[in-house]
C-alpha positions, 0 to 999 in steps of 0.5 A: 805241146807249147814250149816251157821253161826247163825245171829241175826235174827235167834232169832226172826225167831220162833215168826215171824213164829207164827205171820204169822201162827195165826195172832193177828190183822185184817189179817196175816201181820207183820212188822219186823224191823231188823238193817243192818246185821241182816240177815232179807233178805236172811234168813226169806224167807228160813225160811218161807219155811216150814211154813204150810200155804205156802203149794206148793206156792211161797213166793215172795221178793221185793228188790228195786233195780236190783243189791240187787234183784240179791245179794239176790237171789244168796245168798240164792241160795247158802245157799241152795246149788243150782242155782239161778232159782231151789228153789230161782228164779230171776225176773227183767228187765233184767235176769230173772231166775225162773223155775217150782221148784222155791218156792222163787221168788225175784222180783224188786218192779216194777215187782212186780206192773205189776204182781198183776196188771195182775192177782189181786188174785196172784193165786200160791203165799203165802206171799209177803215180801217187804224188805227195805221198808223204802225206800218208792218207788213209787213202793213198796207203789203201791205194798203194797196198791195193796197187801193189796186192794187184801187181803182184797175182794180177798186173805184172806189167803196172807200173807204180811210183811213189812221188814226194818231196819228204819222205823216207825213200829206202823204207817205201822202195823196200814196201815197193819190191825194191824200187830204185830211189831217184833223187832230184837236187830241185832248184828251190830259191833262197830262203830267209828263216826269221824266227819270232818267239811268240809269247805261248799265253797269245791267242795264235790268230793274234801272233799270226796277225802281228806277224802277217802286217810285219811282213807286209811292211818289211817284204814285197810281195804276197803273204801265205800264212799256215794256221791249223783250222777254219776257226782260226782263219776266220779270226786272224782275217777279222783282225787282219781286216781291221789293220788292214785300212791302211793297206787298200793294195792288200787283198785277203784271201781264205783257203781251206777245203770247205770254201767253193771253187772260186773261192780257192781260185781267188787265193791261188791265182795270180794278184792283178797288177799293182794289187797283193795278197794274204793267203790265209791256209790250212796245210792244205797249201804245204805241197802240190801247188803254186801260189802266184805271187807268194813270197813271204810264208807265215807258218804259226807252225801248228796242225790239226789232225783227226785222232781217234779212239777206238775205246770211245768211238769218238774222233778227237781234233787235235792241234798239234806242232807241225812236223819238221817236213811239215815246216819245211814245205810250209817254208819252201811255199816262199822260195817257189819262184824268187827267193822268199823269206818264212817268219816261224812263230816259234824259237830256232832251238825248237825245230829240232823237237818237231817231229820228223813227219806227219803221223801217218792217218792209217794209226790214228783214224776210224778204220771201218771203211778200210776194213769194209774195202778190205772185206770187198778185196777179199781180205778179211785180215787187212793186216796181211796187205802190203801196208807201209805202216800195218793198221792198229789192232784196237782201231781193227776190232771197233771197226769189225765190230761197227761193221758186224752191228750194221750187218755188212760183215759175218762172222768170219769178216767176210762181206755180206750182201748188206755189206755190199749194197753199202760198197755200191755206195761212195760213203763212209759206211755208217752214211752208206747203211742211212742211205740204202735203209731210207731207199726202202721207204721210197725214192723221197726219204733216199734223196732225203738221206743222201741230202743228209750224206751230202753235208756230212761229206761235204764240208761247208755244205749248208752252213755250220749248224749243229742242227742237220736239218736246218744244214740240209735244208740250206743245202737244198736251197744253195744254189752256188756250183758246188751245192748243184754239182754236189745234189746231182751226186746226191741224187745218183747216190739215192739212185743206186740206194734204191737198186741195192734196197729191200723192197719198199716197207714203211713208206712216207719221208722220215725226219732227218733225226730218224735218218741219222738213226740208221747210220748212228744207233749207238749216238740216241741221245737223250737229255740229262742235268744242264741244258745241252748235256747228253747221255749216248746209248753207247754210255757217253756223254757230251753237250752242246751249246746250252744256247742252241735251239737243239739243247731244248730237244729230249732226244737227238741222234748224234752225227759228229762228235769229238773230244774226251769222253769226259767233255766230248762235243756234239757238232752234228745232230738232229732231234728224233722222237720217241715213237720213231726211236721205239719203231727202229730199235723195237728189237733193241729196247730192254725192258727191265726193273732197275733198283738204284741206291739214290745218295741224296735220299740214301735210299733205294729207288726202284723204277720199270724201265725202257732202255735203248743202251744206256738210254732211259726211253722210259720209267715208272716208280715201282716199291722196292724189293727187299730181296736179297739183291735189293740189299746188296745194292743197297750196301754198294751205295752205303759203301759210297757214302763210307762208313762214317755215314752209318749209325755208330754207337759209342760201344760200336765205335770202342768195340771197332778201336779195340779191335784194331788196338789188338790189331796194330799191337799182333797184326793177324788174325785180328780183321782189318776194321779201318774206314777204307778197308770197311768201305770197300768190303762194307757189301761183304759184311754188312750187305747180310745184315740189310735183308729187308731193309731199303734206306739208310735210317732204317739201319739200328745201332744194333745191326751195326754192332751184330754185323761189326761182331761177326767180323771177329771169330768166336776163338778171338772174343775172350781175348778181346775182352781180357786184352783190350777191356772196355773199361779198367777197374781201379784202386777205387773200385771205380770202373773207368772206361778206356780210350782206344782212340787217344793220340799216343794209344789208349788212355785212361782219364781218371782222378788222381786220388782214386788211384792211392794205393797204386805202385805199378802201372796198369797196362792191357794187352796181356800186360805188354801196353801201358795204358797212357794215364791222363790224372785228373784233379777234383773238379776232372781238369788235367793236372799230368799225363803219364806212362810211369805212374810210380816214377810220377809218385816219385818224381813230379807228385811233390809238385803237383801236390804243392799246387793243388793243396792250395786249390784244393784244401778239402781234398787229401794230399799225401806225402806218400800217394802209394799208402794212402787209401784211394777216394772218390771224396773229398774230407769231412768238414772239421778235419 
């Protein structure tokens, strides 16, 4: 082994060792909580090397992601003197390097599920060491339950350690038997925290790139910057590279998952002399490795996390603040080995709003790989395995229920032979099933599938179409060492397909469209209204650019989709035809009659229809059906338009306000006749009265009225009559209709002197309602309103009769209105 500079973990390495050798709780476990910089990943599983219980077997590492797995094992190696696949090998989806001699294994956390899931005793390894757990992947969370289920009915003697730098180490040591908690103090450089209160209406690429040139002109060294997305790292390096002319010295340097290996190598490597950089990250830099040369972090303190939403099966990406540990990774990348100084975009008094971590993956992420792992385990619940944080039970049963429509699980939740032929695969389960039912028409439409498989997978593979078949066609034709590495995987995924297939039926290479069928029949797509907009078979809907050349495509199946269900985004498809769709889903596809109430016409609209789900495959017009269904969707469409849209007569619309007068002055038993409550029971009392009829103009005036009449009992209508008539008779003998909509109840617009004679007020309502009078003069203009009319002949009426005696001298005017005889005419000439 080559010499190295102590670090701080060095200290803690002797009690490590001694808690792993004789184990102080329940089983040999530990939990060590190191900061960034410690050394815990490269220098614990070189020390456990010699430990005795190890004997001749390995010690494996997890690492969250590829580019941390590989930096790690490279290190090491290089501690020791040697290769990565001597002592300390590499496993991962693409470039594995491990060899017979390999005691060190460094494996991504994904690997590691597939490896104890295919042999439960881990036969030839020692210890399983998960770093940077803090993370809390699906994953890690899997792997660790798994581990510990093993060690308890399997493998007393393996040893587990959980590593990280923020994490709550009592609530894991007691998930872990309880497991002593080591602590190491770190050695972390001073860091100087600058907060700049970005301005939240800047675009966030904006604020980062102010902040990133003052660093540059303010600090030494190179820069690390934290944005949530490849999106935004793509536009902060375009407006960095702008105002970077000046600055011939400065290189930029993307980071993020998607980009090739000697992409990431170009921003974690040393700068050459005289040269620095800007690393531009996703969270994908907050822990595990060691950027050369950073001294300065820019932390725009934003993340973007996968949410999904088992009621929508749809995953969401949202950008969200960072949490506290989060932030305080992100500013220890600037004290790693000087002392730095971490620029957060936003104000001090809000970090202690942050979150204290990151929400664990396993309560907010498609479950169905888990529970199909969990079945291959022997776990039909996986809520009974030791999990830091218990899967939810909403994401559990959209993912039974995913699982059962794919025919990998019985009833019981037990794993079915289709389910594992899909576990032969490494693949999310939907990818998996497209892969082994392509293999059943031949070895080509496999390798076509696993292509299609390899760019879902893969991200960056093949471009950032939305249209898979042209992502997949690039990808055949790439020939950077990722695209290789990742065909031969391809390749040996439709291998293993073939072995676990049906034997061949339909032969020939379906398109990539049909492919997706298999994996998504719940996303046959098929358009509607605007270009780009879509309705799903499983009833959602979602667009894609109206531009994109797929927008023009009458059917798509949907690969990648997120957002609300109210905007959700299409971001993988390929367009599929009808014929294939009705040859894959023949035991689907519903054939039925469906009667629709159409608003525009106001009109029923009857059409024969084939359906894929909530799909429209195809339709023909048919007569409508004057049953009694027909009627009852037609007053549910009525019932939408509301009731001001029927035909109302004047006797209808009177008769409906007496009702209610009666009803406003006793309450029950009289029927409720408002427009919101005749809306929303309109089927109930007008659906009987449509038999036969298709459209609204075929509704008289007097269907209506029957039907509003039947609302009223029969013991209820002589009172309605006595009560609240439809018109009062005056003085005259004139019969005035009343007004049961007037504001200020119902009224009575009548001329005054058809009512001499009259000394009491009339009233209805069984004489408790006065009615409000509005006194009209000859030629029907208002002249008073009143509610005593024998305290207006007393009092106002000398007035009125002053005025009106002069605009109406033909017309009598008594000084005493109550003796008078009522008139409806004027007086004879010459009198």
């Amino acid at each position: 082994m080559r010499s190295v500079p102590s670090l701080p973990i060095d200290a803690v390495l002797g009690d490590l060792a001694a808690a792993l050798a004789e184990p102080s709780g329940d089983r040999p476990n530990a939990v060590l909580v190191a900061p960034p910089g410690a050394g815990k990943t490269t220098r614990v599983p070189l020390a456990l090397l010699e430990a005795p219980w190890r004997g001749d077997r390995r010690i494996i590492l997890l690492e969250p992601r590829r580019l941390a797995a590989r930096a790690a094992a490279e290190r090491m190696a290089a501690t020791l003197g040697e290769p990565v696949g001597e002592t300390v090998g590499l496993r991962v989806r693409l470039g594995s390097k491990v060899s017979a001699r390999t005691r060190i294994e460094v494996v991504t956390e994904g690997v590691f599920a597939r490896m104890i899931l295919d042999d439960p005793e881990l036969d030839g390894i020692a210890a399983v060491l998960f770093d940077e757990f803090h993370e809390r992947s699906l994953d890690a969370d899997l792997g660790l339950a798994l581990a510990l289920d093993a060690q308890g009915a399997l493998r007393e003697d393996l040893r587990l350690l959980a590593m990280s730098a923020t994490i709550d180490g009592a609530r894991v040591a007691a998930l872990m038997g309880g497991a002593p908690v080591i602590v190491s103090e770190g050695r972390a450089f001073p860091v100087e925290t600058r907060h700049l209160d970005r301005d939240p209406r800047e675009r966030i690429e904006d604020a980062v790139t102010d902040a990133v040139m003052r660093a540059l002109r303010a600090e030494p060294g190179s820069v690390l910057a934290f944005l949530p997305g490849q999106a935004e790292i793509r536009r902060t390096a375009e407006r960095l590279a702008e105002r970077l002319s000046d600055h011939p010295e400065v290189d930029l340097a993307p980071l993020y998952g998607a980009l090739d290996r000697a992409e990431q190598d170009r921003a974690v490597r040393p700068s050459p002399a005289g040269r620095r950089k800007v690393v531009l990250a996703t969270s994908i830099a907050e822990t595990s490795l060691t950027i050369e040369g950073v001294r300065v972090v820019v932390d725009s303190g934003l993340a973007r996390v996968p949410v999904y939403e088992p009621d929508l099966g749809l995953t969401r990406l949202v950008t969200q603040r960072a949490s506290r540990a989060s932030a305080d990774q992100r500013r220890g990348r600037a004290g790693r080995t000087q002392a730095g100084v971490c620029y957060r975009l936003w104000p001090e008094a809000a970090t202690g709003a942050l979150d204290p971590f990151t929400r664990p993956e396993i309560l907010a992420a498609d479950l169905a790989g888990l529970v199909l792992d969990c079945a291959a385990w022997g776990v039909s619940d996986p809520t009974t395995l030791p999990f830091l944080d218990p899967p939810p039970a909403p994401a559990l049963a959209e993912a039974r229920a995913l699982l059962t429509g794919l025919d990998a699980l019985d009833g019981d939740g037990r794993l079915t032979p289709a389910g594992r032929a899909l576990r032969a695969l490494p693949l999310p389960p939907r990818l998996a099933r497209m892969v082994v039912s392509a293999a059943a028409r031949g070895r080509e439409a496999a390798r076509d599938a696993a292509d299609l498989a390899a760019v879902l997978v893969e991200r960056g593979l093949g471009g950032d179409s939305v249209d898979l078949a042209e992502r997949a066609e690039r990808f055949r034709r790439d020939r950077s060492a990722r695209a290789e590495d990742m065909r031969r995987l391809a390749a040996g995924w439709a291998r293993i397909a073939s072995a676990h297939a049906a034997p061949p039926g339909a032969a020939g290479r379906p398109e990539a469209g049909t492919l997706l069928a298999l994996a998504y029949p719940d996303r046959i797509a098929r358009a509607r209204g605007k270009a780009g907009e879509y309705v799903l078979a499983n009833g959602r809907g979602a667009a894609l650019d109206p531009a994109a050349a797929l927008a023009r495509e009458p059917f798509l199946a949907v690969a990648e989709i997120v957002g609300k269900a109210s905007s959700a985004r299409i971001l993988a498809a390929a367009p599929i035809a009808l014929p294939d769709i009705e040859a894959l889903f023949s035991d689907r596809i519903e054939a039925r009659t469906r009667v629709e109430f159409d608003p525009e016409s106001r009109a029923l609209r009857a059409r024969a229809q084939r359906r894929l789900g909530a799909v429209s495959l195809a339709e023909r017009i048919l007569p409508v059906p004057t049953d009694a269904d027909s009627a009852a969707i037609l007053a549910r469409g009525l019932a939408g338009l509301g009731v001001a849209a029927l035909p109302w007569s004047k006797a209808a619309q009177q008769w409906r306000e007496r009702v209610m007068f009666l009803r406003g002055a006793e309450g029950e038993p009289w029927p409720d006749l408002s427009d919101a409550h005749l809306a929303e029971t309109l089927p109930d009392w007008l659906g009987p009265h449509l038999s036969g009829l298709t459209r609204l103009d075929e509704i008289g005036a007097d269907r209506l009225s029957e039907a509003l009449h039947d609302l009223v009992p029969w013991s209820l209508r002589a009172r309605l009559d006595a009560e609240a008539p439809t018109h009062l008779e005056v003085p005259t003998g004139s019969r005035i209709p009343v007004d049961y909509a007037a504001e200020g109840g119902p009224a009575l617009a009548v001329r005054v002197q058809e009512l001499f004679g009259l000394a009491r007020h009339p009233t209805i309502g069984g004489g408790r309602v006065p009615l409000v009078l509005h006194l009209l003069s000859p030629a029907q203009r208002p002249i008073q309103i009143t509610r005593d009319l024998p305290g207006f002949w007393r009092g106002s009426w000398a007035a009125v009769r002053a005025d009106m005696r002069g605009q109406y001298p033909r017309h009598p005017w008594p000084e005493d209105p109550t003796t008078a005889p009522p008139t409806r005419r004027a007086k004879p000439r010459g009198t």
